[in-house]
DSSP file (Angstrom, degrees, kcal/mol; ACC not computed):
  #  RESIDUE AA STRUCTURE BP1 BP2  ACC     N-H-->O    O-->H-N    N-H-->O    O-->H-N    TCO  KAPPA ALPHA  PHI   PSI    X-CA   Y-CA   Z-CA
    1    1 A X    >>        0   0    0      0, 0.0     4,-2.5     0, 0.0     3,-0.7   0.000 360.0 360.0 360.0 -41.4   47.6  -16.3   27.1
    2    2 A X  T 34  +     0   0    0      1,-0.2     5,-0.0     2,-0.2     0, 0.0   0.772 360.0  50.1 -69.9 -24.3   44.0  -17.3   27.3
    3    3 A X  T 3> S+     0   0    0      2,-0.2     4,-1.0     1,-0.2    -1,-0.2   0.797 107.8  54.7 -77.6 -17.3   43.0  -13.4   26.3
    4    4 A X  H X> S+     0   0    0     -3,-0.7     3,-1.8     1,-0.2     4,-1.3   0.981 113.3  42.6 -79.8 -58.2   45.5  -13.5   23.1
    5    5 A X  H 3< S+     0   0    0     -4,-2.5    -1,-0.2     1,-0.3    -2,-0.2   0.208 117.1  51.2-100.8  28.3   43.5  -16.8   22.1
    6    6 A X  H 3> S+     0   0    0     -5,-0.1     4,-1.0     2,-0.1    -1,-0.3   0.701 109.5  42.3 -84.7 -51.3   40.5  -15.0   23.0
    7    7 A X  H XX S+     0   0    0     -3,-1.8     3,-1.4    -4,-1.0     4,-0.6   0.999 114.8  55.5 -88.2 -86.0   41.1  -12.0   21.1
    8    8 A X  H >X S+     0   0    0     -4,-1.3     3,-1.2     1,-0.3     4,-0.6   0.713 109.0  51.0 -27.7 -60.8   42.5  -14.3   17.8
    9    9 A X  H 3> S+     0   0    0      1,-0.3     4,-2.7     2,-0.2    -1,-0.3   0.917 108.2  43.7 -64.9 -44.7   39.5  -16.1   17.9
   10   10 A X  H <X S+     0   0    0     -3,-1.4     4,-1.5    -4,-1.0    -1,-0.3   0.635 112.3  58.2 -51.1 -28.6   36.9  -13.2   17.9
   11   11 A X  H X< S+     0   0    0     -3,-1.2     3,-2.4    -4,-0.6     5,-0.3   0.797 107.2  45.8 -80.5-106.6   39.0  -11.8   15.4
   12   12 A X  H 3X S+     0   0    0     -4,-0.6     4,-1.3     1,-0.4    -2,-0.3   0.383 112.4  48.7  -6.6 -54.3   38.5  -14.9   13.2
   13   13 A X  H >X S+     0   0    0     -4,-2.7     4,-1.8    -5,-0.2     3,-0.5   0.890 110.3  52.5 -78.6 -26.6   34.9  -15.2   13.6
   14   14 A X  H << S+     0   0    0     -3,-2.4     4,-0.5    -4,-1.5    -1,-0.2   0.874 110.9  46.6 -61.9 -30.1   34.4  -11.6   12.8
   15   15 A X  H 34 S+     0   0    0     -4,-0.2     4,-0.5    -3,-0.2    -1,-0.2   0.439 110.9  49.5 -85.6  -7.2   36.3  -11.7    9.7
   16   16 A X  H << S+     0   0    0     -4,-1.3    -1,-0.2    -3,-0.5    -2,-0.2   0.814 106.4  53.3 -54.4 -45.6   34.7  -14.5    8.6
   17   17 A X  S  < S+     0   0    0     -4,-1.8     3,-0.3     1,-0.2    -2,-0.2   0.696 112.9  52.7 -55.2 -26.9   31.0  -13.1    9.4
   18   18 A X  S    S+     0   0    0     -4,-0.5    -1,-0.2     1,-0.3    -3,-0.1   0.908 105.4  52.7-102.4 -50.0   32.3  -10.0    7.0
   19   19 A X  S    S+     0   0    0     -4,-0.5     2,-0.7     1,-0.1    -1,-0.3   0.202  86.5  97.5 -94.0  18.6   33.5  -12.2    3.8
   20   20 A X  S    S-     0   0    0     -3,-0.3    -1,-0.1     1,-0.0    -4,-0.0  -0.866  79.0-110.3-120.3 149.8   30.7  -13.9    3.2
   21   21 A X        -     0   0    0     -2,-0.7     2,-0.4     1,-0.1    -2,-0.0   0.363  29.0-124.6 -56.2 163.4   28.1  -13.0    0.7
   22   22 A X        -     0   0    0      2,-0.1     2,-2.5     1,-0.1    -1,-0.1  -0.839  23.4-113.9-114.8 148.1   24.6  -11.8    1.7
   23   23 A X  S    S+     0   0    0     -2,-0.4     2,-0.2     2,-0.0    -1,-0.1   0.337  73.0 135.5 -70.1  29.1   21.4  -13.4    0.6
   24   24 A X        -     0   0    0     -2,-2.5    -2,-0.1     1,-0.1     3,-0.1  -0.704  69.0-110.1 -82.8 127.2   20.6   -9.8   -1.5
   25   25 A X        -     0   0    0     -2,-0.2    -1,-0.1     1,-0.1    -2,-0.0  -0.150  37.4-108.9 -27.4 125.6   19.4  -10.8   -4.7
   26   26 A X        -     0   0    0      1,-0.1     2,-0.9    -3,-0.1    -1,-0.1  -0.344  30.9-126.2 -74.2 168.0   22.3  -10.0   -7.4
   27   27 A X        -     0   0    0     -3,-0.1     3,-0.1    97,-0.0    -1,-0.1  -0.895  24.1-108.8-136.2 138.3   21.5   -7.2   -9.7
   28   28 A X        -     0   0    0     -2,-0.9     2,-0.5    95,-0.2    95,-0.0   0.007  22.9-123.1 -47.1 153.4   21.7   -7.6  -13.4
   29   29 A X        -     0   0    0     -3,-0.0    -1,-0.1     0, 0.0     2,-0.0  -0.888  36.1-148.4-101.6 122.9   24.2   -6.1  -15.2
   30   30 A X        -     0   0    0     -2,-0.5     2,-0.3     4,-0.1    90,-0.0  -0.273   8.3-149.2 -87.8 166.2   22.5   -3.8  -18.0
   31   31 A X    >>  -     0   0    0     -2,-0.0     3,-3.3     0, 0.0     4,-1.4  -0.847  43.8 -79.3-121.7 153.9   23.5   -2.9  -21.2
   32   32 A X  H 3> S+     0   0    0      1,-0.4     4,-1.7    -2,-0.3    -2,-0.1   0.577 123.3  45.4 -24.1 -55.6   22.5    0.5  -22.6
   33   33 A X  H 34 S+     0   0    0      1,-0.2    -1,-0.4     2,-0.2     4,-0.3   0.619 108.2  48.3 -84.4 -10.4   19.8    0.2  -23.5
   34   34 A X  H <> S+     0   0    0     -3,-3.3     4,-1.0     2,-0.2    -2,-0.3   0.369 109.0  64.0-102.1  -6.5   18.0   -1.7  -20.6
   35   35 A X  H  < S+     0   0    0     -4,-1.4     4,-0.5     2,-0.1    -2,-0.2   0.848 104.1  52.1 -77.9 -41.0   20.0    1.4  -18.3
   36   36 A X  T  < S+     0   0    0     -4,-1.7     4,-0.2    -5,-0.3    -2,-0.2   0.699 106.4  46.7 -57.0 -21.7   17.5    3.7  -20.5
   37   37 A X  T  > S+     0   0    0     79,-0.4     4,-2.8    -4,-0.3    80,-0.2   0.787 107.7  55.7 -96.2 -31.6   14.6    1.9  -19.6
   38   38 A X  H  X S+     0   0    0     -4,-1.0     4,-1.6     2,-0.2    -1,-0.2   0.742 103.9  57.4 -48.8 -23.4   15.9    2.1  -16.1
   39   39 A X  H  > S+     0   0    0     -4,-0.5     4,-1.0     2,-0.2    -1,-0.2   0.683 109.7  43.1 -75.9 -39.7   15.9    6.0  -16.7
   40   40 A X  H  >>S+     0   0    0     -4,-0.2     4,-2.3     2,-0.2     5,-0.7   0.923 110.6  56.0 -93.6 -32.3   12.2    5.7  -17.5
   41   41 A X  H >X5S+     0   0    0     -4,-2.8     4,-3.4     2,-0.2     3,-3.3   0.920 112.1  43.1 -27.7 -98.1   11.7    3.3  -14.4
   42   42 A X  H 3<5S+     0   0    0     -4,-1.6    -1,-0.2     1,-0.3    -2,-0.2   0.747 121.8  40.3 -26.1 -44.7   13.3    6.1  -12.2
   43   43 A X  H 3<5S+     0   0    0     -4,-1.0    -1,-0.3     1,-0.2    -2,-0.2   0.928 134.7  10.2 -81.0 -39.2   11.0    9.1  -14.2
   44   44 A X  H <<5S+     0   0    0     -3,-3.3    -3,-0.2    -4,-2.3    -2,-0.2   0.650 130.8  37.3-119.4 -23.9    7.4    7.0  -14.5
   45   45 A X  S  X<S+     0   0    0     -4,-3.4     4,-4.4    -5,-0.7     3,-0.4   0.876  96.2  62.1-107.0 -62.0    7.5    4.3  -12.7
   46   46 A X  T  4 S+     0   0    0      1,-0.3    -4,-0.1    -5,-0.3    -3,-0.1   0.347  88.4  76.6 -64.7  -1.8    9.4    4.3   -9.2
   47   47 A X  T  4 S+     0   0    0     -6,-0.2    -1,-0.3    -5,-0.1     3,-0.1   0.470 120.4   8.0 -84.1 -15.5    7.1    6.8   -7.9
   48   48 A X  T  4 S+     0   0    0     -3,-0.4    11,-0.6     1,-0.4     9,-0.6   0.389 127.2  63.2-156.5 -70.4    4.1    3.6   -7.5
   49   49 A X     <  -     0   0    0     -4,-4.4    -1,-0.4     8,-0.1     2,-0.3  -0.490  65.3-169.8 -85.3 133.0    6.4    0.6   -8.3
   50   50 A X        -     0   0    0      5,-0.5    12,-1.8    10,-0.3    13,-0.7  -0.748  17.7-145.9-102.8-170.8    9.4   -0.3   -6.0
   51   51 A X  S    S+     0   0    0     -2,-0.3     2,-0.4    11,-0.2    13,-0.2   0.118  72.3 102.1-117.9   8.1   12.0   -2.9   -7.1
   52   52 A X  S >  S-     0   0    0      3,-0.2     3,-1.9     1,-0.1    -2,-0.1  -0.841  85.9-102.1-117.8 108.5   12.6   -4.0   -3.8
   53   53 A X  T 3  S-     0   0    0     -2,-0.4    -1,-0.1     1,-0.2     3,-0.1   0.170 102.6  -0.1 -39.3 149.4   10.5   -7.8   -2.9
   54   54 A X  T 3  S+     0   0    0      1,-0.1     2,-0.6     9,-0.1    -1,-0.2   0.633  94.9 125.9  38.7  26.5    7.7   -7.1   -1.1
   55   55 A X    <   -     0   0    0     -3,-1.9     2,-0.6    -5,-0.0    -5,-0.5  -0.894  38.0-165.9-100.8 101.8    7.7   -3.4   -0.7
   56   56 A X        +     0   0    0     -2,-0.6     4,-0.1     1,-0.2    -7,-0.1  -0.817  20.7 167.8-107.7 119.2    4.7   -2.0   -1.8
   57   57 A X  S    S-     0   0    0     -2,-0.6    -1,-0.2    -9,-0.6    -8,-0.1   0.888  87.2 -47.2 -82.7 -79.1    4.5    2.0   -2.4
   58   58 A X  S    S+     0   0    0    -10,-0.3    40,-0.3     2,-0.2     2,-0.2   0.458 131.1  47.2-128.6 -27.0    1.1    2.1   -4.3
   59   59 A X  S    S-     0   0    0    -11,-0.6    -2,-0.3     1,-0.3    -9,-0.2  -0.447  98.5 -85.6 -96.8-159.1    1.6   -0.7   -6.8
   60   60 A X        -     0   0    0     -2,-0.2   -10,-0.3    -4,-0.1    -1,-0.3  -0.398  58.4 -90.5 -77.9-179.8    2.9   -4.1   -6.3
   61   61 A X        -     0   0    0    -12,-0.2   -10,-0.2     2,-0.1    -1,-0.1  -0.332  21.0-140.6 -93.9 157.3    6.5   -4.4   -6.5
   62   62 A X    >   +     0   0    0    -12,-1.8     3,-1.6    -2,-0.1   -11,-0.2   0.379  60.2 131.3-117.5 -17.0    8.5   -5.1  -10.0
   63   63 A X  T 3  S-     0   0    0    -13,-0.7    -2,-0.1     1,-0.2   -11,-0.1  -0.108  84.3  -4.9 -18.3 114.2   10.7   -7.3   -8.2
   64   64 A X  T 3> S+     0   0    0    -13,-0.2     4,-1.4     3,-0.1     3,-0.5   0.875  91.0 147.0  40.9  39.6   10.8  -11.0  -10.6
   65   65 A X  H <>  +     0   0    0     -3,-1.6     4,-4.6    59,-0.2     5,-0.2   0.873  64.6  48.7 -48.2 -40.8    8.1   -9.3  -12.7
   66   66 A X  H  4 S+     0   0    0     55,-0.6    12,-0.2    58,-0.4    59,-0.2   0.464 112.4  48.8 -79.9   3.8    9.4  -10.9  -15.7
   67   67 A X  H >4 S+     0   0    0     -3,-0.5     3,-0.6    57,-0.5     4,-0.4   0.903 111.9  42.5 -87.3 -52.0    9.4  -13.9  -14.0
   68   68 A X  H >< S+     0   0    0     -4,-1.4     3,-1.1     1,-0.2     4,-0.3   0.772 117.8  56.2 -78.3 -49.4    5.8  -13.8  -12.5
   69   69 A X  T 3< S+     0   0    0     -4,-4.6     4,-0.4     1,-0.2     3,-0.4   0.755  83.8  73.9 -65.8 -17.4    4.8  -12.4  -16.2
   70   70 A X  T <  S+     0   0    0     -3,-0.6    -1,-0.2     1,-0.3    -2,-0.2   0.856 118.4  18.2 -68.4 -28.3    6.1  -15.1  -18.2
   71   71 A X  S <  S+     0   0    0     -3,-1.1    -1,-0.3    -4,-0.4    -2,-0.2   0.217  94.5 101.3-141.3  28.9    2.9  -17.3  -16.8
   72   72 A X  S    S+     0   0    0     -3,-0.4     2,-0.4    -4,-0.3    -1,-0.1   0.809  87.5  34.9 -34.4 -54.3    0.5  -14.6  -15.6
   73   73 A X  S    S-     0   0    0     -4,-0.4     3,-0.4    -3,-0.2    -1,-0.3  -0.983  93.3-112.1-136.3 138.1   -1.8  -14.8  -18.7
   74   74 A X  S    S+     0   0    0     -2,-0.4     3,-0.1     1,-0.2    -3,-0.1  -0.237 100.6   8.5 -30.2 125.0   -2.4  -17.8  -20.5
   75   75 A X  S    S+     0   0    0      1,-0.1     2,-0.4    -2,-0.1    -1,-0.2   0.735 104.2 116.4  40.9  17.7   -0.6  -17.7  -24.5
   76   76 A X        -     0   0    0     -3,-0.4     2,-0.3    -6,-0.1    -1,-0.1  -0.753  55.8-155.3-101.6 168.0    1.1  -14.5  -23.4
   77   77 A X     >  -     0   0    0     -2,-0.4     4,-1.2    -3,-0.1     2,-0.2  -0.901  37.5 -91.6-150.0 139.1    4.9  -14.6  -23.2
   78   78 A X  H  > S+     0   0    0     -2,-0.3     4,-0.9   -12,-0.2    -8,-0.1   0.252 120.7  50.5 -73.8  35.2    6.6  -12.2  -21.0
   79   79 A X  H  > S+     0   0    0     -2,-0.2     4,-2.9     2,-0.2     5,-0.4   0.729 113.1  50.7-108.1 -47.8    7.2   -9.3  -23.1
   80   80 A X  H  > S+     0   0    0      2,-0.1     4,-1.1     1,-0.1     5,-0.4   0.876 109.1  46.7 -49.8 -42.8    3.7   -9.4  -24.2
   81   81 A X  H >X S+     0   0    0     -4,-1.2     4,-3.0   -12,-0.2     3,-1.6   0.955 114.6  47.3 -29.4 -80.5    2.3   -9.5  -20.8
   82   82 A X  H 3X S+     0   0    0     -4,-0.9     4,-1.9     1,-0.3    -1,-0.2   0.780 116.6  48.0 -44.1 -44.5    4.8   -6.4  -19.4
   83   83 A X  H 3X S+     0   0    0     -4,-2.9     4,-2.9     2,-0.2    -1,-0.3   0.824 110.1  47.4 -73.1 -22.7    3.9   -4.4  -22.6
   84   84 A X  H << S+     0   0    0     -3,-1.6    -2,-0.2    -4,-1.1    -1,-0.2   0.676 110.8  56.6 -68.7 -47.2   -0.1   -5.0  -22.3
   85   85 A X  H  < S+     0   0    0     -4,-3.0    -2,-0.2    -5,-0.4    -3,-0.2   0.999 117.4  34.5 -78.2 -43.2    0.4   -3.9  -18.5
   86   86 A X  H  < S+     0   0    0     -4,-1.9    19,-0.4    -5,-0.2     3,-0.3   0.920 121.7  40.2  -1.6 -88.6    1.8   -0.8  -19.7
   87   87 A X  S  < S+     0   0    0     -4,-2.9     2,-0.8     1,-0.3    18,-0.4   0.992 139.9  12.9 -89.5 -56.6    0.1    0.1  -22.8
   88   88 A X  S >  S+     0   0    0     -5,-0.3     3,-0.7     1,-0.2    -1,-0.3  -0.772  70.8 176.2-109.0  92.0   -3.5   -1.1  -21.4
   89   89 A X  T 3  S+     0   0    0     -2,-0.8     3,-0.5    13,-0.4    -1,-0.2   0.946  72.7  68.7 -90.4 -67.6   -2.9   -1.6  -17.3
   90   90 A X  T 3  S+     0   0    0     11,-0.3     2,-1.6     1,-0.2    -1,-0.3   0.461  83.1  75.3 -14.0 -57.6   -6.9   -2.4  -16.7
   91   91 A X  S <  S+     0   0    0     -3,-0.7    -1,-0.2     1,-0.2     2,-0.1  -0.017 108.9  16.9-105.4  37.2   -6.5   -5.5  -18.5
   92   92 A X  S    S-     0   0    0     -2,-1.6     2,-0.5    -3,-0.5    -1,-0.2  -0.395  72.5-175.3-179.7 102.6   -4.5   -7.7  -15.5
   93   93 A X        -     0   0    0     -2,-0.1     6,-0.1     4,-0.1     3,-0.1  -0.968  30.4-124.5 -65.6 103.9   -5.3   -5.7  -12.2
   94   94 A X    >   -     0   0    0     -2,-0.5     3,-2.4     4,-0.2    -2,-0.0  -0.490  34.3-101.8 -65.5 133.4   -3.0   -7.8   -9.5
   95   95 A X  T 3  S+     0   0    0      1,-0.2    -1,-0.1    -2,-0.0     3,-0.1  -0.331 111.9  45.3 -34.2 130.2   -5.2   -8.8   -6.9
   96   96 A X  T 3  S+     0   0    0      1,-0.5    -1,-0.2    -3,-0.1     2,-0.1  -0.216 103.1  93.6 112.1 -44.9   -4.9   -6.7   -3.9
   97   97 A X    <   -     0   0    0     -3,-2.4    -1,-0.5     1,-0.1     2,-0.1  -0.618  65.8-120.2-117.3 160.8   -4.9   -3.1   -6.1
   98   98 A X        -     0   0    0    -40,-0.3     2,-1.0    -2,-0.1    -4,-0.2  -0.188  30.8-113.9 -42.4 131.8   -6.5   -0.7   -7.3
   99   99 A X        +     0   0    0      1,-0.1    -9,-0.1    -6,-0.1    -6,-0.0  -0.350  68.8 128.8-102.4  89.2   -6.8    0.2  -10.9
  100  100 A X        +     0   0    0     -2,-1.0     2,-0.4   -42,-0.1    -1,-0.1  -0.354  23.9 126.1-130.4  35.2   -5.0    3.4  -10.5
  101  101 A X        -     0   0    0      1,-0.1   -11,-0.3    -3,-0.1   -12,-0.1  -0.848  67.7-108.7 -93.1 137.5   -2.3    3.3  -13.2
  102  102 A X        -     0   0    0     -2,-0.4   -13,-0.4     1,-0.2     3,-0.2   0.197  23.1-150.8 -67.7-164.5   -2.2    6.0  -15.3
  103  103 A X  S    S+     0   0    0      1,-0.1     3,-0.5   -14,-0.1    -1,-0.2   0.587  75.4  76.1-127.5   2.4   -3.4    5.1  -18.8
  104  104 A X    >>  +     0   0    0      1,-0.2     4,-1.6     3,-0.1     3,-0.9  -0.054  56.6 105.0-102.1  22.3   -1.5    7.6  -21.1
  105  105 A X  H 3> S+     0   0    0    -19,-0.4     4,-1.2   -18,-0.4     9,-0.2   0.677  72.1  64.8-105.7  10.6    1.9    6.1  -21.1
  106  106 A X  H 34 S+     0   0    0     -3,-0.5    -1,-0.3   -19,-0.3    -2,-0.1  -0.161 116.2  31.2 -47.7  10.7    1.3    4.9  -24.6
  107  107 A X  H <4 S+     0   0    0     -3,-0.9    -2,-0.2     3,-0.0    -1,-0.1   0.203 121.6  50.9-165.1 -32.3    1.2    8.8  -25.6
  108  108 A X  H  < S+     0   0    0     -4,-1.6     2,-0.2     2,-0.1    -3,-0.2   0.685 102.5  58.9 -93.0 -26.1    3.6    9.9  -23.1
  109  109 A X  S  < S-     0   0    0     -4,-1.2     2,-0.3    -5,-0.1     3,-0.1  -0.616  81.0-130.8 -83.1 151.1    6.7    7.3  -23.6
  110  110 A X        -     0   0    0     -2,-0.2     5,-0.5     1,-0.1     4,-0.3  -0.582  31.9 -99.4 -77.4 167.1    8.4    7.4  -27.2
  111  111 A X  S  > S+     0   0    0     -2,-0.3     4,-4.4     1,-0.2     5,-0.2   0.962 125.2  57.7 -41.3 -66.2    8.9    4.2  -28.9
  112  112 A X  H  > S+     0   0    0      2,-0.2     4,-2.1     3,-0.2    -1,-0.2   0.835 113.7  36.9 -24.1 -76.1   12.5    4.3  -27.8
  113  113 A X  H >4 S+     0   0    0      2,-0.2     3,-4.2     1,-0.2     4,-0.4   0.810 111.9  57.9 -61.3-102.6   11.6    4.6  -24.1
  114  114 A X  H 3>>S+     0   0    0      1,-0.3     4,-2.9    -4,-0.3     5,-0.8   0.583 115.0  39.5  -3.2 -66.1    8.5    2.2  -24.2
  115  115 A X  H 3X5S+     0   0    0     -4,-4.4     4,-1.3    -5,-0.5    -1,-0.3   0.929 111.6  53.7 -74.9 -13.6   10.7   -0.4  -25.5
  116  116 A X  H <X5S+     0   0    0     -3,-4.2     4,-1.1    -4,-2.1   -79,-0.4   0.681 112.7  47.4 -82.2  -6.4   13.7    0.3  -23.4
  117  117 A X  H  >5S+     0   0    0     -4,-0.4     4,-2.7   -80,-0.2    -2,-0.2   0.852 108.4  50.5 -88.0 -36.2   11.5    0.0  -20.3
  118  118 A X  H  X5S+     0   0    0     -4,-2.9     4,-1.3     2,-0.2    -2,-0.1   0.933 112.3  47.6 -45.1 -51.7    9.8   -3.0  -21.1
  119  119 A X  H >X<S+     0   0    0     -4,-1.3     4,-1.2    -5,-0.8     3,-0.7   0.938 108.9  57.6 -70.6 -39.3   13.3   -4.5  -21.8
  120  120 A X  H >< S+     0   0    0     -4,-1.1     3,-1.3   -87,-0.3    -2,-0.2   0.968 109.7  43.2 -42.2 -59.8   14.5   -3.0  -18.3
  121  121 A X  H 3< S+     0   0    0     -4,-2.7   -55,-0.6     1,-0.3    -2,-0.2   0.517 102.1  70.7 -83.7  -5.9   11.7   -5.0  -16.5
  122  122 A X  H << S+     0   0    0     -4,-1.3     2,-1.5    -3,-0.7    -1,-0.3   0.830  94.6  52.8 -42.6 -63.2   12.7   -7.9  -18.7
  123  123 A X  S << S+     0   0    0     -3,-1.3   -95,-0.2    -4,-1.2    -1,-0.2  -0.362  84.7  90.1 -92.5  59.9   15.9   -8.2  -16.6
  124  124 A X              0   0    0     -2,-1.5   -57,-0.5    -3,-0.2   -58,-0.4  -0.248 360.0 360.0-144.9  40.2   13.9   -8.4  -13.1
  125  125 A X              0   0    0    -61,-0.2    -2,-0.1   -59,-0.2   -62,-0.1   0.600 360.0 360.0 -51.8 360.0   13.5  -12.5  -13.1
């Protein structure tokens, strides 16, 4: 008897352990167009940025960029910031790096993409 209510319990606490949520940040749910900009993420980006906190490949992480941008630069807002970091990345270096972003992706994105990545990195609070 004592192994039955042995066994029941262990089963209880395992199936508890199993149904409850895990501290992983949730991940927005995109709409077309911020899935396109994800496209351009994947193609331009992900190569040097992860999305992952504190993970650094060669730049800093885009993990709560648009959070962290909203009050980065003084009278910026964070769409200006993320597009400024983009179009001209010299002009906010994070501490810690290099300035080794390329500089051509004002010439290399279309409009289309430019603004659907921006709006992708938008939804990364």
């Amino acid at each position: 008897m004592k192994y039955l209510i042995l066994s029941f319990t262990i089963a209880a606490l395992f199936l508890t352990a199993c149904s409850t949520t895990s501290a992983v940040p949730a991940t927005p749910t995109l709409n077309a167009f911020e899935a396109q900009g994800k496209q351009v993420y994947v193609s331009h980006c992900a190569g040097c940025h992860a999305l992952e906190p504190g993970t650094i490949v060669i730049g800093p992480s885009l993990a709560g960029v648009a959070t962290r941008a909203e009050t980065r630069v003084n009278g910026d807002d964070a769409r200006a910031y993320i597009e400024t970091s983009i179009l001209n990345p010299s002009a906010y270096v994070v501490d810690g790096f290099k300035d080794v972003m390329p500089k051509n992706f004002g010439k290399d994105l279309t409009s289309d993409d430019f603004n659907a990545i921006v709006s992708f990195l938008l939804t990364l609070k």
